[in-house]
C-alpha positions as CSV (number, residue, x, y, z in Angstrom):
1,X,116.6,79.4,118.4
2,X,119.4,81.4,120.3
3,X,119.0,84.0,122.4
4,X,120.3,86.5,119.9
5,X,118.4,85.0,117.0
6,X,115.3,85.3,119.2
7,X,116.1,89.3,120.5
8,X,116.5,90.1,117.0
9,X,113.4,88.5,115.9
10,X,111.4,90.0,118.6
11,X,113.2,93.6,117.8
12,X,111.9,93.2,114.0
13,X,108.2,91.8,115.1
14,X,108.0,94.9,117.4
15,X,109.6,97.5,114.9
16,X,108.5,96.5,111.7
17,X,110.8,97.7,108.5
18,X,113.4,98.6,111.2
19,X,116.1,99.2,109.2
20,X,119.7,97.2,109.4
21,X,121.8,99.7,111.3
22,X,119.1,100.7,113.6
23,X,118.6,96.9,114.8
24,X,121.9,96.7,115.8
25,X,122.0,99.8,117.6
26,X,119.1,99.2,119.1
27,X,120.1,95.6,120.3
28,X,123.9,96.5,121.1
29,X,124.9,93.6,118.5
30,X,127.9,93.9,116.0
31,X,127.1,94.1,112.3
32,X,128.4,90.9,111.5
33,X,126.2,89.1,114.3
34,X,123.0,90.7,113.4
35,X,124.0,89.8,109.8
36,X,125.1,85.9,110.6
37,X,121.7,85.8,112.7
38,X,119.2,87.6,109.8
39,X,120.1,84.7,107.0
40,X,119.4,82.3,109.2
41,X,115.8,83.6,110.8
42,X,112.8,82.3,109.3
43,X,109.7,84.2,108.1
44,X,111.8,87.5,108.1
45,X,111.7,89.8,104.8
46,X,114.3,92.4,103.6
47,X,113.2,94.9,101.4
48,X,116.0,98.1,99.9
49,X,114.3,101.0,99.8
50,X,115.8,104.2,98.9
51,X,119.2,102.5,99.6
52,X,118.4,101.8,103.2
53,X,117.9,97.7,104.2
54,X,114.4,97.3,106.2
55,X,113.6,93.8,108.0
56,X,109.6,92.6,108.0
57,X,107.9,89.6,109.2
58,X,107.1,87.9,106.5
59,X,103.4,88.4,106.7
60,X,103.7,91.9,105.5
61,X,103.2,92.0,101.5
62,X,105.5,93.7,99.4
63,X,103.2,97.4,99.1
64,X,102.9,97.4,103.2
65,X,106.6,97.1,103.1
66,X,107.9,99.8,101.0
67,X,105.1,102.2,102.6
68,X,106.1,101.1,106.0
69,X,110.0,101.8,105.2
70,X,108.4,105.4,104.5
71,X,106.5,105.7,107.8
72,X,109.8,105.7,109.3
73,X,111.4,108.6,107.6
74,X,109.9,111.4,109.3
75,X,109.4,113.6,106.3
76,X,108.0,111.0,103.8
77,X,106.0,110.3,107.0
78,X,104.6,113.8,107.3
79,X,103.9,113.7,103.3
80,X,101.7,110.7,103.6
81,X,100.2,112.2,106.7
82,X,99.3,115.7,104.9
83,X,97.6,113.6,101.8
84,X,95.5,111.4,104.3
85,X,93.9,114.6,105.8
86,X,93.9,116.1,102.6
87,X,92.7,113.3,100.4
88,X,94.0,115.1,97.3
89,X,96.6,118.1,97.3
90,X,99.2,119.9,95.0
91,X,102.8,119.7,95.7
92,X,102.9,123.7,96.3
93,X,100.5,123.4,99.0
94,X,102.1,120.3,101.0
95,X,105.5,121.9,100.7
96,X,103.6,125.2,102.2
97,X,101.9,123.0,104.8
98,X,105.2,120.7,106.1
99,X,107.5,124.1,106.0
100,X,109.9,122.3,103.6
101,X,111.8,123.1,100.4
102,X,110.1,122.0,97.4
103,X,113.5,120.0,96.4
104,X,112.8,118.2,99.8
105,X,109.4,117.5,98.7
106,X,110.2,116.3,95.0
107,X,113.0,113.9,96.8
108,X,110.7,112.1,98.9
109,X,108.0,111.8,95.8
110,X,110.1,110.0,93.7
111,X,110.2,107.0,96.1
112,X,106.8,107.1,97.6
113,X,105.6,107.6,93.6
114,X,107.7,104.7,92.3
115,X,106.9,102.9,95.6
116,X,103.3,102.7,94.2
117,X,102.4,104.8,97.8
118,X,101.2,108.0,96.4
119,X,99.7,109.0,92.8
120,X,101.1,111.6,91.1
121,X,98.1,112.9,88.2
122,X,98.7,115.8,85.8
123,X,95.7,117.2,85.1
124,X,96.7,120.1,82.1
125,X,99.3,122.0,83.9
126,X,98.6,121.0,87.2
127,X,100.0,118.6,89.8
128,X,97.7,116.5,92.0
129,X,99.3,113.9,94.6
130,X,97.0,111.3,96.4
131,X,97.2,108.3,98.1
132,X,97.0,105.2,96.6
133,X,95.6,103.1,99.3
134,X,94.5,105.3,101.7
135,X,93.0,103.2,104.2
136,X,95.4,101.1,104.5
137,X,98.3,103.8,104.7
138,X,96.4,104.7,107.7
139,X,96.4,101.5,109.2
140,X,100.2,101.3,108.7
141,X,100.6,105.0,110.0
142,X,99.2,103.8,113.5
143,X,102.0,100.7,113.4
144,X,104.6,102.5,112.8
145,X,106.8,105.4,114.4
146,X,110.1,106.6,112.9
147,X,113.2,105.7,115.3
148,X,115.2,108.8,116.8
149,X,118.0,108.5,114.1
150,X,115.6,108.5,111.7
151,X,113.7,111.8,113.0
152,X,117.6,113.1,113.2
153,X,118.5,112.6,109.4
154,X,115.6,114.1,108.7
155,X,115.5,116.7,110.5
156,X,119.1,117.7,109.1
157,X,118.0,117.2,105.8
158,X,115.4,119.7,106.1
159,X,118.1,122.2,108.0
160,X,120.3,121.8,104.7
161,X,117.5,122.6,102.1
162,X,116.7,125.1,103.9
163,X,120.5,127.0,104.2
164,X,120.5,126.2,100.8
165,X,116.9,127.9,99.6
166,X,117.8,130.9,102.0
C-alpha cells in the first residue's frame, strides 16, 4: 500500500464518516488524489447522506453509518444528544432546549427520521420524537466528534434561521 493510500486509510479508521472534503483538507491531499486513492482502498465504505460523501471502515453497518454522518453535524448532533437524556420529547421542547428555530429543527428531522435514527410518533395531535436505537446512538456519540468545519456550517446555519425568525 502507498504512503498516501495508507494516510488516508488511517485518517478514515481514526475519523469514521469523515466526510470527502474534510479528508483532504485534513491530509493536505488534492481532490483528485484522495479520489484515485479511495477506489482503490479496500474494506472502506461510502455512504451520501444529506448530499455530503462520508468514508467508513467497512465494519460499520449501514444504520451506524448514516447515524454517525449525523454525529458529525453539530446540530443533528445536539438533537440526538437532547433525545438520549430525554428518552422521549416533543419537537417544541428540543427546539426550546438547543435555542434553535423550529425550521432548523424540522431540517435536521427529515434526515435523522428517514435515516431510521430517530422515531417520529403522532399520537392525536401531538408530536413525539425518540430514538430508535438508543444504546447504540450512545455508543456512536462517544466515537465520534464533529470536525471544526462542520461545527462552522452549523453554527452559520443556526445564525441564518435565526436573522430570519427575528
Amino acid at each position: 500500500m502507498s504512503e498516501t493510500r495508507a494516510r488516508i486509510r488511517e485518517h478514515i479508521d481514526a475519523n469514521p464518516g469523515v466526510h470527502f472534503r474534510e479528508l483532504t483538507r485534513a491530509l493536505d491531499l488534492a481532490t483528485g488524489q484522495v479520489q484515485y486513492h479511495l477506489d482503490r482502498l479496500d474494506g472502506v465504505r461510502r455512504e451520501s447522506v444529506s448530499g455530503r460523501t462520508h468514508y467508513y471502515d467497512a465494519s460499520y453497518d449501514p444504520w451506524e453509518r448514516r447515524a454517525i454522518a449525523f454525529l458529525r453535524r453539530e446540530t443533528a448532533r445536539d438533537v440526538l444528544v437532547a433525545l438520549l437524556d430525554r428518552g422521549t420529547a416533543q419537537p417544541a421542547e428540543i427546539a426550546d432546549r438547543l435555542d434553535i428555530a423550529r425550521s432548523t429543527l424540522e431540517h435536521h428531522l427529515d434526515g435523522l427520521v428517514d435515516s431510521g435514527v430517530v422515531a417520529k410518533r403522532r399520537d392525536g395531535g401531538a408530536v413525539t420524537l425518540s430514538l430508535r436505537r438508543p444504546t447504540a446512538t450512545a455508543v456512536l456519540l462517544r466515537r465520534v466528534d464533529p470536525s471544526v468545519t462542520d461545527r462552522l456550517s452549523d453554527r452559520f446555519e443556526r445564525l441564518l434561521d435565526s436573522l430570519l425568525e427575528g
